[in-house]
C-alpha positions as CSV (number, residue, x, y, z in Angstrom):
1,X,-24.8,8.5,18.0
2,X,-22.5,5.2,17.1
3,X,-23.8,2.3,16.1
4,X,-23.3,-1.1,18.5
5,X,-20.9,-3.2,17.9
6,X,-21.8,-5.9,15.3
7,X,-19.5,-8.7,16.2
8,X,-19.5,-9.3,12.1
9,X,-19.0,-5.7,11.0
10,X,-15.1,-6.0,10.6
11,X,-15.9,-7.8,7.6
12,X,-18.0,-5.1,6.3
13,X,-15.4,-2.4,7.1
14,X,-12.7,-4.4,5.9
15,X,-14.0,-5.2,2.5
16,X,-14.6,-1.1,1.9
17,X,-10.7,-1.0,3.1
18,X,-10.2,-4.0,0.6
19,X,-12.0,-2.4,-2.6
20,X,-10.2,1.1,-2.0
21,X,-6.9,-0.5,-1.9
22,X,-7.8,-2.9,-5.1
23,X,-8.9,0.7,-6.9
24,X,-5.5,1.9,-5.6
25,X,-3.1,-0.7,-7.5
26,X,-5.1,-2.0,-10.7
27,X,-2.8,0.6,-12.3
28,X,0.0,-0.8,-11.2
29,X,1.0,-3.9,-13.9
30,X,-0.2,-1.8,-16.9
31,X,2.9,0.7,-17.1
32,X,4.1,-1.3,-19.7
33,X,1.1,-1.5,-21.5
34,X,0.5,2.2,-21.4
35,X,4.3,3.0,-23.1
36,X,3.6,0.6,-25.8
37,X,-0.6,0.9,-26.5
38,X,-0.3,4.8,-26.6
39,X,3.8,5.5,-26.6
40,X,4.1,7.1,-23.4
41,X,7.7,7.4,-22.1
42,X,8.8,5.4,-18.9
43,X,9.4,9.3,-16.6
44,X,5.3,9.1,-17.5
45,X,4.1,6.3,-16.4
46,X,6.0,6.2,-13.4
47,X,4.6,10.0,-12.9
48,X,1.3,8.8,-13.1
49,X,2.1,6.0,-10.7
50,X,3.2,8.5,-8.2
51,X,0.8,11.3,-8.5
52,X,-1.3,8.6,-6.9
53,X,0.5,9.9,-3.3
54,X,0.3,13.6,-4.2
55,X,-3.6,13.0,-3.0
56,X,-3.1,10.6,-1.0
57,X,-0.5,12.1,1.7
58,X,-2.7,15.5,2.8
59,X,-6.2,13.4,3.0
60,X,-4.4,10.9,5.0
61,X,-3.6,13.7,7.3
62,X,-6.6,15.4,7.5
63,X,-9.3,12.5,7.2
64,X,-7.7,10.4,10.0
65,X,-8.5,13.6,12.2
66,X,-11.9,14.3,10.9
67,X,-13.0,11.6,11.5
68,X,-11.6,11.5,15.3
69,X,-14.1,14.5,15.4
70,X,-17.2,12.8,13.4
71,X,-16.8,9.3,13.0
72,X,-15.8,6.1,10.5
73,X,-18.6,5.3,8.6
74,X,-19.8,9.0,7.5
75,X,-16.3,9.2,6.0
76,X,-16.2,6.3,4.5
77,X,-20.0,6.2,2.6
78,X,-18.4,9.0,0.4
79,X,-15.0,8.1,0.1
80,X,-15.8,4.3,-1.8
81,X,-17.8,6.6,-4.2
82,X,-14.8,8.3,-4.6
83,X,-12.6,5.2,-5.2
84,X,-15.4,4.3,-8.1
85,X,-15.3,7.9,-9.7
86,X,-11.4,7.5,-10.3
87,X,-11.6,4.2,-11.7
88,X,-14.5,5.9,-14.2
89,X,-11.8,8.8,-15.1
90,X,-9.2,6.1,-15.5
91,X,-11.4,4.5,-18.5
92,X,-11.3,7.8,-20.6
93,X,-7.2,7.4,-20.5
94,X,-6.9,6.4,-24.1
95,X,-8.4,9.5,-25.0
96,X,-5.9,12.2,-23.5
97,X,-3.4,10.3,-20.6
98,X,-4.4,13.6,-18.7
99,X,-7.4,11.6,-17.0
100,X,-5.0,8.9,-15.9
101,X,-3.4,11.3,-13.7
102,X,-6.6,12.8,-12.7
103,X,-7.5,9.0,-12.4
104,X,-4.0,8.1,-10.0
105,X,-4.8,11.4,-8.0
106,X,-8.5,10.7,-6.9
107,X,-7.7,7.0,-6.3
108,X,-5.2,8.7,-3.6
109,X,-7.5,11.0,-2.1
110,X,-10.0,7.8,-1.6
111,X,-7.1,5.7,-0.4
112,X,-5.8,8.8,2.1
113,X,-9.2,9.2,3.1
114,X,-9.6,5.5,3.6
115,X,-7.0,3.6,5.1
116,X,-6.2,5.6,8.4
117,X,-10.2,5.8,9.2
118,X,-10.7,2.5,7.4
119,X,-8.1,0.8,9.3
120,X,-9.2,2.0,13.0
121,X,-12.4,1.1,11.9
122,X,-11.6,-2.5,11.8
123,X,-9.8,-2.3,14.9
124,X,-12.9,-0.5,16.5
125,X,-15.5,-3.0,15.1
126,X,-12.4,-6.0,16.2
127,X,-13.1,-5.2,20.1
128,X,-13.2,-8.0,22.1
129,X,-10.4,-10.1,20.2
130,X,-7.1,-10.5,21.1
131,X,-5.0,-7.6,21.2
132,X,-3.6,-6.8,17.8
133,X,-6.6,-8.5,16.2
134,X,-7.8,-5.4,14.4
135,X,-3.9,-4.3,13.3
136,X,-3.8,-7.3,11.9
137,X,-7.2,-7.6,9.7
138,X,-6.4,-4.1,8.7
139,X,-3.4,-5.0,7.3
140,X,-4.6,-8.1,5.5
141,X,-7.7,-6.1,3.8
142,X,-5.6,-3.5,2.7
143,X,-3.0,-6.1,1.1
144,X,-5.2,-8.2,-0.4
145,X,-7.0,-5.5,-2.2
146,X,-3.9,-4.3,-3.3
147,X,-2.1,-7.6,-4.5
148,X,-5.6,-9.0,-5.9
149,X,-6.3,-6.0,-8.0
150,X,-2.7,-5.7,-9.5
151,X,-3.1,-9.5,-10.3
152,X,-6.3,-9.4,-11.5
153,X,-5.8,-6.5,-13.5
154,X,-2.6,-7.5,-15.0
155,X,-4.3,-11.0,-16.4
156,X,-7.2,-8.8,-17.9
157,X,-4.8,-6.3,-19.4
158,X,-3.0,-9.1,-21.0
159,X,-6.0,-11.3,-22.4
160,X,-9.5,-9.4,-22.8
161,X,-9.8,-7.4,-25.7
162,X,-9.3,-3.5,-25.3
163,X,-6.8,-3.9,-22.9
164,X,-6.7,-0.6,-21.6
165,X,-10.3,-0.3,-20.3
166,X,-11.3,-3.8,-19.3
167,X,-8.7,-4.4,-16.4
168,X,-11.2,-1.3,-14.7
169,X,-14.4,-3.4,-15.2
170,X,-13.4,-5.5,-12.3
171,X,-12.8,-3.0,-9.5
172,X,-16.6,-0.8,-10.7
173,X,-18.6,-4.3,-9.7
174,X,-16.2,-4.3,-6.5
175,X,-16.7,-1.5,-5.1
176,X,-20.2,-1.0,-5.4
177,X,-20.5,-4.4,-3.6
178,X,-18.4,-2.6,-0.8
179,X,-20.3,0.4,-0.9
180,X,-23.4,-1.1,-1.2
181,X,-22.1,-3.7,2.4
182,X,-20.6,-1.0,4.3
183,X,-23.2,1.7,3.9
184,X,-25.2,1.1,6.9
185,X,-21.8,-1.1,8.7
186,X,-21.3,-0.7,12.9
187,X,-19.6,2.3,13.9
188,X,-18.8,1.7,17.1
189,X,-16.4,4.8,17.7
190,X,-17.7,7.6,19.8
191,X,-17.1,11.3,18.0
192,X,-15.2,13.6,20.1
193,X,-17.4,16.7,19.3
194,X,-17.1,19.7,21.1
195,X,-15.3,23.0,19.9
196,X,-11.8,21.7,20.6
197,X,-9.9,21.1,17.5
198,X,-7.6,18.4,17.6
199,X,-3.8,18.8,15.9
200,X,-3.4,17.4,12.7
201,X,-0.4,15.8,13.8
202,X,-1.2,14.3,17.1
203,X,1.7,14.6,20.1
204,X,2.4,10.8,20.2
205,X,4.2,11.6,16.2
206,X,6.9,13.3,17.9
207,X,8.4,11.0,20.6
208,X,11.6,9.5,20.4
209,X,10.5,6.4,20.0
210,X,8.1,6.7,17.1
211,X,10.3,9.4,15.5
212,X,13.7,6.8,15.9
213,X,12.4,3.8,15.9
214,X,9.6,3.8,13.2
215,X,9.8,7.2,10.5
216,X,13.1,6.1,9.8
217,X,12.0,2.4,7.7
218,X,8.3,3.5,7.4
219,X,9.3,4.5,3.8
220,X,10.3,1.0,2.7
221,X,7.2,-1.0,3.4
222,X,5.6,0.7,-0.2
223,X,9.1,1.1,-1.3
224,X,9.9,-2.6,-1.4
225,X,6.5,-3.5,-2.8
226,X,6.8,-0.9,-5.8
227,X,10.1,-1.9,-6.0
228,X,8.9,-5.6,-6.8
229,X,6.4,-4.8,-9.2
230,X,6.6,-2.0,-10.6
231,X,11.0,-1.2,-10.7
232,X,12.2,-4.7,-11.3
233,X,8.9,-6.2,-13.1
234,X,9.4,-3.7,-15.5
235,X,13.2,-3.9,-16.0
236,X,12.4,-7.9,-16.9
237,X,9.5,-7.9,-18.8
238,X,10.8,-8.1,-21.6
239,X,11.7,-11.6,-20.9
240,X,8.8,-12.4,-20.0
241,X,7.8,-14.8,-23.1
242,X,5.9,-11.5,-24.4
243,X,3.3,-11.5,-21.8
244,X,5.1,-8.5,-19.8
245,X,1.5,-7.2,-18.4
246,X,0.6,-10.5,-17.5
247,X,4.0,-10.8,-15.8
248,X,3.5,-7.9,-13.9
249,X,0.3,-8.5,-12.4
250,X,1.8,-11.8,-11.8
251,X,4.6,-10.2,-9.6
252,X,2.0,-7.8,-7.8
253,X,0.3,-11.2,-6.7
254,X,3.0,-13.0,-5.8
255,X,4.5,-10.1,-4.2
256,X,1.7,-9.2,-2.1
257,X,0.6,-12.8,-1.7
258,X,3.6,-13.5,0.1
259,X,2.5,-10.5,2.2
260,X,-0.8,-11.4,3.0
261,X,0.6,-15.1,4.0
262,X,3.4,-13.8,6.3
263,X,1.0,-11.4,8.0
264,X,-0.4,-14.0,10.8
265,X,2.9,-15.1,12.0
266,X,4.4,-11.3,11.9
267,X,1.7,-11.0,14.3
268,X,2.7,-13.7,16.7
269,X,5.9,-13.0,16.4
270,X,5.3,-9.7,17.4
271,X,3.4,-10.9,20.2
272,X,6.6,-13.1,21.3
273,X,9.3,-11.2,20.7
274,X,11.1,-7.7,21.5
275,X,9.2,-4.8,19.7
276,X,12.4,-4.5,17.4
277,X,12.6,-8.0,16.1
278,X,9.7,-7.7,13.2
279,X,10.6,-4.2,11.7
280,X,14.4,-5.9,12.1
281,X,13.2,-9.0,10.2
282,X,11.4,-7.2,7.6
283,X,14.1,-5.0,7.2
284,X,16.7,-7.5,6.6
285,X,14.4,-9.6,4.0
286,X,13.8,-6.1,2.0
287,X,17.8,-5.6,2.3
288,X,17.9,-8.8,0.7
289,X,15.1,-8.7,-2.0
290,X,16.9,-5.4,-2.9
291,X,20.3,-6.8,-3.5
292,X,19.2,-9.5,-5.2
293,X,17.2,-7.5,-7.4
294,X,20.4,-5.5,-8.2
295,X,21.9,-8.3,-9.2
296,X,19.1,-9.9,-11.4
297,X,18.7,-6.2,-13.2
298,X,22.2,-6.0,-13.8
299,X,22.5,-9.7,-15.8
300,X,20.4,-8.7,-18.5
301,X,22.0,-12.5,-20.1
302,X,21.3,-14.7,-17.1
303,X,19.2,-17.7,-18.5
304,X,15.5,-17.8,-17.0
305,X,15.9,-14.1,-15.7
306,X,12.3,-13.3,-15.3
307,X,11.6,-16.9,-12.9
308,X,14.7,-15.5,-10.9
309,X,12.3,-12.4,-9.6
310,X,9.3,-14.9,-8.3
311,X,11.8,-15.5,-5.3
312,X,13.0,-12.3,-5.2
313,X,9.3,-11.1,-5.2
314,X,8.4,-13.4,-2.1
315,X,11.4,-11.3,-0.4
316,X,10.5,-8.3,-1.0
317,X,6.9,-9.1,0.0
318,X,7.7,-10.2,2.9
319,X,10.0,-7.3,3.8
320,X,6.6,-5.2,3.2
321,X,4.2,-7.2,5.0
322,X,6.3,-7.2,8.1
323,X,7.2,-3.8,8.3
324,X,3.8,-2.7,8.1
325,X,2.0,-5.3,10.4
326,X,4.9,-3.9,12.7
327,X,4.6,-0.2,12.1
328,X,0.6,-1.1,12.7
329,X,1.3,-2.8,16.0
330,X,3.7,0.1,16.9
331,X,1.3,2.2,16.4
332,X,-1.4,0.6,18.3
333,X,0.9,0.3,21.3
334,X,1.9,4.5,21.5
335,X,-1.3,5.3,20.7
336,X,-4.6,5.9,22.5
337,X,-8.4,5.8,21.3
338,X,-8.6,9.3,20.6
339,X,-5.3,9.9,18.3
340,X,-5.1,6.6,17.0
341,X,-6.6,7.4,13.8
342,X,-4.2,10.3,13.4
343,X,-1.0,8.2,14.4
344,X,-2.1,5.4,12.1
345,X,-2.4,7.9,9.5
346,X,1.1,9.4,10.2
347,X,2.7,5.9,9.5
348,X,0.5,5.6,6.2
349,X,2.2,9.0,5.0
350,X,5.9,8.2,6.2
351,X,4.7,4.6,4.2
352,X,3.3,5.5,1.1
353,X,6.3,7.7,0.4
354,X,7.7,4.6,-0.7
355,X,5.1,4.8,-4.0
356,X,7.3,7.4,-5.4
357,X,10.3,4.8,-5.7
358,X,9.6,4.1,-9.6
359,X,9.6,7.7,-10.1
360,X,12.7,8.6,-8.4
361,X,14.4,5.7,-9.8
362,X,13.4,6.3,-13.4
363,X,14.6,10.4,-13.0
364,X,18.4,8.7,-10.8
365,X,18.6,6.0,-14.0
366,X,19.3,8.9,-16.1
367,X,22.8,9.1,-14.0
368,X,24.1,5.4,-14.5
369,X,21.2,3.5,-15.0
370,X,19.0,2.0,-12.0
371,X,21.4,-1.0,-10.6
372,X,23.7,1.2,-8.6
373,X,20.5,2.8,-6.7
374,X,18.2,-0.1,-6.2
375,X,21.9,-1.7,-4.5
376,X,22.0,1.7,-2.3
377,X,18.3,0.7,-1.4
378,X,19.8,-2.6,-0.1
379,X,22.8,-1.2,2.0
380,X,20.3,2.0,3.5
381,X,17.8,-1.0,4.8
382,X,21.1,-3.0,6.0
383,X,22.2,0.1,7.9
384,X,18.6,0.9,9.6
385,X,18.8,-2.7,11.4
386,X,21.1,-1.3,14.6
387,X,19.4,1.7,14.6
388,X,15.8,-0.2,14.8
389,X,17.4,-2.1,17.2
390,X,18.7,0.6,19.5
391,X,15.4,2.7,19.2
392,X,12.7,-0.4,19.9
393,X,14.6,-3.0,22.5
C-alpha cells in the first residue's frame, strides 16, 4: 500500500538522495592525500575512484526496476545503510588500501541503488508542482551532496589531525540523520505487482531520439565534473600554496557550486526553449572548460596557475549541471510513470561513465602525457553540438 502524498516529503527523499551522493564524493579531493600519506601511485588512486562505477552501473540497472515492481522507500531504508557501511570500510583504508576499494565499490552500489529510485522519488513526492519540479530537485540534491561532501571533506583532510579518517566523520552523522528522516518518508508510487516482469532496459532506451539525441553526451555530465576536480585539480595542486587537498575540495565546491546555481535557470530555459538548446549549451561550456583546461595543464610556468582553474571550474560545472538537468528533463518527457525509474536510471549509467575519466586519462598519459587527450575531450564535445542539434529540434 503507498503512503499519501506528504506535500513536505520531497525534502525527506531528497535529503536520503543528498547524503548518498555526499557518501559518493568525499573520496574525491583526497587522491592526493592518499599518494603521499601511504605512497600509492596515481593509476591507484584513480582506480579506486573508478571502481566506484563498477557497483554502481548494474544496481542502477536493476534497482530502478525493482523498485518499479515494489516501491521507493523499501529500497531506499536499506540502501542509506549501505551508503554508511562503505564510509565505515573507507576508515580501515590506512590499514591495507584494499578496503578503500571495497569502500568506492559499496558507495556505488548505494549510489546505483539510490539515485534512479531516489530521484523518481522526488519527482513522485513533487506532484502537484510545475512540471519539471521534481527533475529539478532531484538534480539539486544529488549535486549538492556531491559538491558539499568533496568540499567538506577536502577542508577536513587538509586541517583535522589524522587526515585520512576524519574527512569520513562528517558523512556517518549525515546519513544517519537521512536515514533516521526518510525511514518512514511518503511513498506515493503505486507498485506494479503481479507476475509480469518488466525488462531491465525499458523500450523507451531504444528510440531514436533518446539513443541520438541523449547516449551520445550523457557520458560528459560526470566526465566534465571529474575532469574539474579530480584530472585538472590534481595536475595543479602542486601550486596550490601546499594545501593541494584543501585545493581540491575547494574545486569540487566551486565546481559543483556553479552547478547547483545554474540548475534553476537550466530549468527555465528548458521550459522556453527548443529541447536541444540546454544539452547544446552545456555542451559548448564543457567544450570550453576542457580546452581551457588543456591549456592551463600544458603551462606548467604560467603565474597564478592554480586561481586560473576557479574559472575554468565554474565552466566545467556548468557544462555538468546543464546536461544533466537536461538529460533529466529528457527523460521525464519520453518517459511514462511505469518506466520512468528505469529510463532515469539508463541516463545515470550512460552518465556516470564519465567517473572513469581520471582513470582512463591517467592509463592514455602514459602515451604523451594528459594535454593532448583532455584537448580531444574538448573537440569530441564541440563535434556533439550539430548532432544534438539535429536529433532534439
Amino acid at each position: 500500500m503507498a503512503s499519501p502524498v506528504d506535500h513536505r516529503g520531497w525534502v525527506r527523499a531528497a535529503l536520503a538522495v543528498f547524503a548518498v551522493g555526499w557518501g559518493a564524493n568525499q573520496f574525491a579531493p583526497l587522491l592526493f592525500l592518499y599518494r603521499t600519506e601511504q605512497g600509492l601511485a596515481q593509476s591507484d588512486v584513480t582506480a579506486m575512484f573508478s571502481v566506484y562505477i563498477v557497483g554502481l552501473l548494474p544496481a542502477l540497472l536493476v534497482a530502478g526496476r525493482w523498485s518499479d515492481r515494489h516501491g521507493r522507500r523499501v529500497l531506499m531504508r536499506p540502501v542509506l545503510v549501505l551508503s554508511l557501511a562503505a564510509t565505515v570500510l573507507m576508515l580501515f583504508g590506512p590499514a591495507d588500501p584494499l578496503w578503500l576499494y571495497l569502500g568506492r565499490f559499496l558507495a556505488g552500489l548505494a549510489s546505483g541503488a539510490a539515485f534512479g529510485a531516489g530521484s523518481a522519488w522526488v519527482r513522485e513526492l513533487s506532484a502537484g508542482a510545475p512540471p519539471g519540479t521534481g527533475a529539478r530537485r532531484a538534480a539539486i540534491a544529488l549535486t549538492g551532496g556531491f559538491g558539499l561532501g568533496g568540499l567538506v571533506a577536502g577542508v577536513v583532510g587538509e586541517f583535522a589531525p589524522a587526515p585520512t579518517l576524519t574527512p569520513y566523520v562528517p558523512h556517518l552523522v549525515l546519513g544517519t540523520v537521512a536515514l533516521l528522516a526518510a525511514w518512514n518518508a511518503a511513498d506515493p508510487y503505486e507498485p506494479r505487482g503481479g507476475p509480469e516482469r518488466a525488462p531491465l532496459i525499458p523500450a523507451s532506451a531504444g528510440t531514436r531520439r533518446f539513443l541520438l539525441g541523449v547516449a551520445p553526451w550523457a557520458p560528459l555530465v560526470f566526465g566534465c565534473a571529474s575532469m574539474s576536480f579530480a584530472v585538472l585539480a590534481d595536475l595543479l595542486g602542486g601550486d596550490a600554496g601546499g594545501r593541494p587537498t584543501l585545493y581540491a575540495g575547494v574545486m569540487v565546491g566551486v565546481t559543483l557550486g556553479a552547478g547547483v546555481l545554474v540548475q534553476p535557470a537550466v530549468r527555465r530555459l528548458a521550459d522556453s526553449s527548443p529541447p536541444s538548446r540546454p544539452p547544446v549549451m552545456g555542451l559548448t561550456a564543457a567544450s570550453l572548460g576542457m580546452a581551457a583546461g588543456a591549456v592551463l595543464a600544458a603551462s606548467p610556468g604560467l603565474p597564478g596557475r592554480a586561481l586560473w582553474l576557479l574559472p575554468v571550474a565554474v565552466l566545467l560545472g556548468i557544462g555538468y549541471a546543464t546536461l544533466l538537468v537536461a538529460g533529466l528533463v529528457e527523460v521525464e518527457v519520453q518517459s511514462g510513470p511505469r518506466d520512468h525509474a528505469g529510463l532515469v536510471a539508463v541516463f545515470y549509467v550512460l552518465a556516470y561513465l564519465g567517473m572513469a575519466t581520471p582513470y582512463v586519462l591517467a592509463e592514455l598519459s602514459r602515451l604523451g602525457g594528459p594535454v593532448p587527450w583532455i584537448a580531444g575531450l574538448a573537440v569530441v564535445c564541440a563535434l556533439l553540438v550539430p548532432l544534438t542539434q539535429r536529433r532534439l529540434g
